[in-house]
C-alpha positions in Angstrom: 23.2 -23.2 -40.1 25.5 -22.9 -37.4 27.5 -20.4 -37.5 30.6 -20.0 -35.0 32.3 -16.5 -33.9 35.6 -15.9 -33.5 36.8 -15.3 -29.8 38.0 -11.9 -29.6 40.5 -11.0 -26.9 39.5 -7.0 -25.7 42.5 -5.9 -24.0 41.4 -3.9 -21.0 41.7 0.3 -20.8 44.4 0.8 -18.3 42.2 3.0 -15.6 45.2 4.8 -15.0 48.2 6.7 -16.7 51.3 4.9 -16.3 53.0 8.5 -16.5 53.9 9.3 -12.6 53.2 13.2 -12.8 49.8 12.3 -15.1 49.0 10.6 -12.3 49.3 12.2 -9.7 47.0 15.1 -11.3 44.4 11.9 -11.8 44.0 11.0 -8.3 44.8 14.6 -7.0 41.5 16.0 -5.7 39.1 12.3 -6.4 37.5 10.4 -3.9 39.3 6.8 -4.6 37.1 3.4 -3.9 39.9 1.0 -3.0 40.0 -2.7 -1.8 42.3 -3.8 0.8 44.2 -7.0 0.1 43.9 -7.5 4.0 41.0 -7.7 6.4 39.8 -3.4 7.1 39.5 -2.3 10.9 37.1 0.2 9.7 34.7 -1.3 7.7 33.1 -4.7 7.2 34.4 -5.7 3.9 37.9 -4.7 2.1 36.4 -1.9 0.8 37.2 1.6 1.6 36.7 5.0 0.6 39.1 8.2 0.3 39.0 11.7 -0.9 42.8 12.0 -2.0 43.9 15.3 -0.9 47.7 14.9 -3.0 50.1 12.2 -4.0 53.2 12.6 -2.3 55.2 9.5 -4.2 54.3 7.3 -7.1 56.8 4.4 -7.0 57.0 0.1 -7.6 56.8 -2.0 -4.7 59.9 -3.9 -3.9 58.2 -6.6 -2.1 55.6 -7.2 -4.6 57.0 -5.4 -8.2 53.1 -3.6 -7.6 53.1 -0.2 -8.7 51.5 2.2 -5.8 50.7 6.1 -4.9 51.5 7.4 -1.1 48.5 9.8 -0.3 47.5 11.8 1.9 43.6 11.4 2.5 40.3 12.5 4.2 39.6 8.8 5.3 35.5 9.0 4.4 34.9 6.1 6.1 36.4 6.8 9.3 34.8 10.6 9.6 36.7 12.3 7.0 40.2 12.2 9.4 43.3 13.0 7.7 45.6 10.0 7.2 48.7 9.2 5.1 48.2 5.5 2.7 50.0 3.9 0.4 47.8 2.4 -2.0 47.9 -0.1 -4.7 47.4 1.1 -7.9 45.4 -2.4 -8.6 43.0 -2.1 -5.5 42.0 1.1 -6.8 38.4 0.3 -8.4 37.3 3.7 -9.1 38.3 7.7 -8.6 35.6 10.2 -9.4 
């Protein structure tokens, strides 16, 4: 007997609140693995690594409709030097 499954569609956890002040206390205080959408001068790959020190704006990309944070960051990869990014909430992979 063969017997066929049913496809279920899992519709992904959202990794983030959408809520601007939620988060902001999220990233507040988490180092943040992120990939670049463009080639890094720092590292090999597009992947990078910051220790968010606060969230100074939470808004949507004109450009791109993207929703992103501007943070200010110890830059872990490039010897923990403070530095301003906007991020894309979508490149970030993981905050712990």
């Amino acid at each position: 007997m063969n017997e066929t499954k049913p496809n279920l569609v899992i519709p992904e956890k959202l990794l983030f609140p959408s809520n601007p002040i939620q988060l902001a206390s999220a990233l507040t205080g988490k180092t943040v693995v992120y990939h670049n959408a463009k080639a890094s001068s720092v590292t090999p790959d597009k992947v990078r690594v910051f220790k968010v020190r606060g969230v100074e704006d939470v808004f949507t990309s004109e450009a791109s409709g993207a929703k992103c944070v501007t943070v200010s960051v110890n830059d872990i990869d490039d010897g923990g030097s403070v530095k301003y990014r906007t991020l894309h909430i979508d490149g970030i992979q993981s905050a712990n």
